[in-house]
N, C-alpha and C positions, 0 to 999 in steps of 0.2 A: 474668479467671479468678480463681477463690478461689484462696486462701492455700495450700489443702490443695494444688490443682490444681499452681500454682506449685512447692510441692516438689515432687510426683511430677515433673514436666517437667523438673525441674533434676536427676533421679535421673537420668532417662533421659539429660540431658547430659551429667553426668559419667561416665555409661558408655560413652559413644562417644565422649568428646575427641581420643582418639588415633586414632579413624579417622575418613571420611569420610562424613556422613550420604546414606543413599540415599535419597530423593524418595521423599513416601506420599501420598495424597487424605485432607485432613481429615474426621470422620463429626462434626459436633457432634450428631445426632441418631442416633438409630439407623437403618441403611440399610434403605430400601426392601427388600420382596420381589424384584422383579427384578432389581437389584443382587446381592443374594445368590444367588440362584439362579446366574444368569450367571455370577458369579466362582466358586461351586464349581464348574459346569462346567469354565469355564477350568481349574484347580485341575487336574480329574481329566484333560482332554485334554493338556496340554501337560507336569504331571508335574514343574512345575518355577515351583513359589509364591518362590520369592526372586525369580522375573522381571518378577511382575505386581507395577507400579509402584503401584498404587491401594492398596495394602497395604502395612504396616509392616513393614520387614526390617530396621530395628537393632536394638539390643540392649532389650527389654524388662525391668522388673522382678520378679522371681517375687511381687511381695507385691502387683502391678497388679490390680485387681479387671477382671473382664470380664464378658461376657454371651455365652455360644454364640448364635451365628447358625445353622450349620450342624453338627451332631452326626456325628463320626465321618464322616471322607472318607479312604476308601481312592486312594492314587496307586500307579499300577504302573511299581516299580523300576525294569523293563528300559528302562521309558521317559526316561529319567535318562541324562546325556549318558554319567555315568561310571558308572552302575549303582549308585550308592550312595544313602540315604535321604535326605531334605531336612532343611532345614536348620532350627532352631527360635528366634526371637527371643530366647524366655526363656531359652534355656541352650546347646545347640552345635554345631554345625556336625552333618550327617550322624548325625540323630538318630532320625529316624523316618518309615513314610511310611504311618500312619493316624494322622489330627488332626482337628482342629474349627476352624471360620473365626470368628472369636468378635471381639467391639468392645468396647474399652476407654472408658467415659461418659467416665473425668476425663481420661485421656490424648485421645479426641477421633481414636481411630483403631482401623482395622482390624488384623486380622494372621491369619497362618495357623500354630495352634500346636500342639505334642506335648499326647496326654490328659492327662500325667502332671508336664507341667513344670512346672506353679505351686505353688503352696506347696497345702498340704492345705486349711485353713480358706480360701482364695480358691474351689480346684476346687470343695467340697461348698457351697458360697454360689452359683456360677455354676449349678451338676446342679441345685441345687433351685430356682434361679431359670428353669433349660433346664426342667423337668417341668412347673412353672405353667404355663409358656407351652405349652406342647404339647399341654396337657389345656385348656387356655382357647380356644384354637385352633381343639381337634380339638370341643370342643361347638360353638362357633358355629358352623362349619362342618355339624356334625348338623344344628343348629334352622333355618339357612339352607336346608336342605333338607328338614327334617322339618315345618316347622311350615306349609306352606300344604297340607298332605295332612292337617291336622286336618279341616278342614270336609265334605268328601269320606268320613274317616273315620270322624265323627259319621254323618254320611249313609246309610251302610252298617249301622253298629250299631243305630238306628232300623229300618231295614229286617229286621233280624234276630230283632225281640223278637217278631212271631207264629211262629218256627221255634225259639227257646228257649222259650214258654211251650208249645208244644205237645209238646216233646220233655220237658219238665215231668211235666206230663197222664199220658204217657206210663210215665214211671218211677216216678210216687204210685201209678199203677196196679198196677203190679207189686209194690209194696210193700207198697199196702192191699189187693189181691185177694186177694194169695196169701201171706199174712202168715208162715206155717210154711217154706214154700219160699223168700223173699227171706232170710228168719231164718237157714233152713238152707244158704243158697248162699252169703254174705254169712263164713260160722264157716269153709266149706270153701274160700273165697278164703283167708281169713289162716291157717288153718293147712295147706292144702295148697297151695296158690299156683293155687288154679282143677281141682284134679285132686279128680274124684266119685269120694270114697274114703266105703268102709263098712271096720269093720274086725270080725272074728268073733274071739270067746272061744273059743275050739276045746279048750282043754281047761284047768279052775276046780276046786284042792285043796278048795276049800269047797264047791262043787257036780259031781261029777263025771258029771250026767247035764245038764247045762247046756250047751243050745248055742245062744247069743244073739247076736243082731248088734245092732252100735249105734255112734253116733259114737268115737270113738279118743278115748282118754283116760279110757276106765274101767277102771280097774285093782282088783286086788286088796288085801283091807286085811290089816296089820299083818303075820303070816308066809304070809298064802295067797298061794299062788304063781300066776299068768296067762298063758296063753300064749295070744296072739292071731295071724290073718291080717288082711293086707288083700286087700279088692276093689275095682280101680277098673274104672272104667266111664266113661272115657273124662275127656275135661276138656269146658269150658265158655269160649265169648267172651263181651263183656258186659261183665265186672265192674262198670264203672262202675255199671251197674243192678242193684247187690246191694252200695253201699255203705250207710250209715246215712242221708246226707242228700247230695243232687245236687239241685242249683239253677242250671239254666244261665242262666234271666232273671235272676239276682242277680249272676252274674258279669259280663254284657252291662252292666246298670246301674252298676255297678262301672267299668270302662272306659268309659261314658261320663262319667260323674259328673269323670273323673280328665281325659280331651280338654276337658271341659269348662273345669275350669280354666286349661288352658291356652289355649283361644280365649279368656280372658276378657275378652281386650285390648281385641275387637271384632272389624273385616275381619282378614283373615289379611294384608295390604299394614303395618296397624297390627300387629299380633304381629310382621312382621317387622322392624318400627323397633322397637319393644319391644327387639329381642337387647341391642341398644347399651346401653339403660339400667338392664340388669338387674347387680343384684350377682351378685361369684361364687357365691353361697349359691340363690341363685334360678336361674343360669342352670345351677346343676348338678342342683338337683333338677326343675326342666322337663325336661334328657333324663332320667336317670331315672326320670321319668313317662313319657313317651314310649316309653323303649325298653321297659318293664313292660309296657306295653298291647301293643306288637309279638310281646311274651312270650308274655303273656293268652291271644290271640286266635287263636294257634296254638295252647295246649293248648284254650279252649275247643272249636276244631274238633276235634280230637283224640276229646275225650270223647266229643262227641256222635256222633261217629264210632264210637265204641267204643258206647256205647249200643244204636246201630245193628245192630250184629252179634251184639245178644243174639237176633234175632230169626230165629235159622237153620234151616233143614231139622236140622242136624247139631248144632244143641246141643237141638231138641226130643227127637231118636233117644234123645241120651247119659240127659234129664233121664226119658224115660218107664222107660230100665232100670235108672238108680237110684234114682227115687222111688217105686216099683212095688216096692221093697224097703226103702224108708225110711218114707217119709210114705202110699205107696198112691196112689199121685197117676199116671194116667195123661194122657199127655202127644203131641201133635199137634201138625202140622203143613200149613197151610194157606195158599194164596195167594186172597187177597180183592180182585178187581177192582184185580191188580198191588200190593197190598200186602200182606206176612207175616205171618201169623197162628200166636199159639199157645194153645193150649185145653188148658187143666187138668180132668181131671175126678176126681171121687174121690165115688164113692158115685152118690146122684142131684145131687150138686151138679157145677155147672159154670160155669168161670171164664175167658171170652178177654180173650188180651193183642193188641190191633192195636199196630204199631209203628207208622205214620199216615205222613204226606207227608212230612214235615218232614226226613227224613233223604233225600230227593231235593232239597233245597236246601244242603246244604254245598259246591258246589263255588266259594265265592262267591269274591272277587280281591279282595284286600287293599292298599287302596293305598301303594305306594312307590315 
């Protein structure tokens, strides 16, 4: 044993000379998992850590550096011959009865102690050496489980890119068809939040025979005074297909491009020897890749889902009564050999939106 070793063990003896030492199980290493587990069971069933032998019960030093094994173990009092708390190495008798099972490297032993008994600078060295390991833990654990559902979810997002590029197709349509309408539904998403609002001048100090309808936000200049209504006419689903730019193939590429690095290994048997040799730096940003794409993949559905529901009986009704007073655009509703249809017309021109297959393929299962 080192020198350092030596002192601390010679601390510990000179604190118990006058009494009798009680019998512990050496740890030189740190104990297995089912060692721990099993003795905090013991711990919690029996309610009474000064009895289990495998454990340190004389007197320890508050300056003893340790390692939590087990964080916070609740024992119940009543279960206590005398009903009173247990007892703590580091300090005294009938002290406490939530603690942590924690191993001492240089002392070479186990114990069961109060949160609060060691000195400050030891507790805040053990908490942040307990967090490493918790968060190191709880990723391998993920990757052990996340990482052979890469290939499988490669698999799927391949499968996906003709139902993104078509739902694409889909949304350039309505942006390049109907360039006034995507413009004008796109202004009344962000400042109505989807509600088809017109608003009228109803009565203009500067023009008192003016009665104008037009987007909200034309006012009056300098002292003329404005007095406006609004109209609405109903709201609109969709949004997504009245934002600026929607790109569901660039998202899908996106998610793979990111699984991809992470098979990079090879088989998925090799990624899973990979966990072992990864540093902390790498094995933390692998689940945050991983769990990104988990993220991804459920708003990708989302949208396209929402895309989807631009295509209704009930937002053609709302768009024919207030484009028929904004842009003149009358507006229909049609089903096309089981797919929705909407048809712009204004004048002699005329403009259909099909919404296509591709939104009968979102129900797809996501592997986990």
């Amino acid at each position: 044993m080192a020198n350092g070793d030596d002192a601390v063990s010679s601390t510990v003896k000179r604190k118990t000379i006058d009494k009798p030492q009680l019998p512990w199980r050496p740890f030189k290493d740190r104990p297995a998992g089912i060692w721990i587990d099993e003795t905090a069971q013991r711990i919690k069933e029996t309610a009474e850590p000064e009895r289990i032998e495998s454990l340190f019960r004389n007197q320890i030093p508050k300056d003893a550096k340790f390692r939590t094994l087990k964080h916070l173990i609740t024992i119940d009092g009543k279960k206590r011959p005398k009903g009173d708390n247990a007892p703590c190495p580091m300090c005294t008798p009938n002290r406490f009865l939530t603690g942590s099972l924690v191993w001492f490297p240089d002392l070479q032993f186990c114990a069961f102690i109060g949160n609060c008994c060691a000195n400050d600078d030891v507790l805040a060295e053990a908490e942040k050496e307990r967090k490493w390991r918790e968060r190191r833990d709880d990723e391998e654990t993920y990757l052990l489980a996340s990482l052979p559902l890469v290939g499988p979810k490669l698999t799927l997002l391949e499968s996906l890119k003709p139902v993104a590029l078509e739902a694409v197709r889909s949304y350039r349509k309505i942006r390049t068809g109907v360039p006034l309408v995507h413009d004008q539904l796109r202004k009344i998403k962000q400042e109505y939040g989807g509600q088809l609002t017109l608003t009228q001048i109803i009565r203009d100090e500067a023009n008192q025979n003016d009665d104008y309808f037009g987007p909200a936000g034309f006012k009056g200049r300098g002292k003329d005074a404005v007095e406006t209504r609004d109209h609405t006419f109903g709201s609109f689903t969709g949004h997504i297909a009245v934002i600026k730019d929607y790109d569901p193939l660039k998202e899908l590429e996106t998610m793979h491009r990111k699984l991809l690095a992470i098979a990079a290994h090879g088989s998925e048997d090799e990624a899973l020897n990979s966990i072992v040799k990864m540093t902390e730096n790498e094995r933390h940003i692998a689940v945050v890749i991983l769990k990104d794409v988990d993220e991804t993949i459920n708003k990708f559905r989302a949208r396209l889902m929402d895309l989807a529901s631009f295509y209704t009986r009930e937002n053609a009704a709302n768009f024919n009564a207030f484009f028929t007073s904004e842009l003149y655009y009358k507006v229909e509703f049609d089903n096309i050999r089981g797919q929705p249809r909407l048809t712009f017309k204004r004048g002699s021109s005329t403009y259909e939106l099909h919404r296509g297959s591709w939104a009968n393929k979102l129900d797809f299962s996501w592997p986990t």
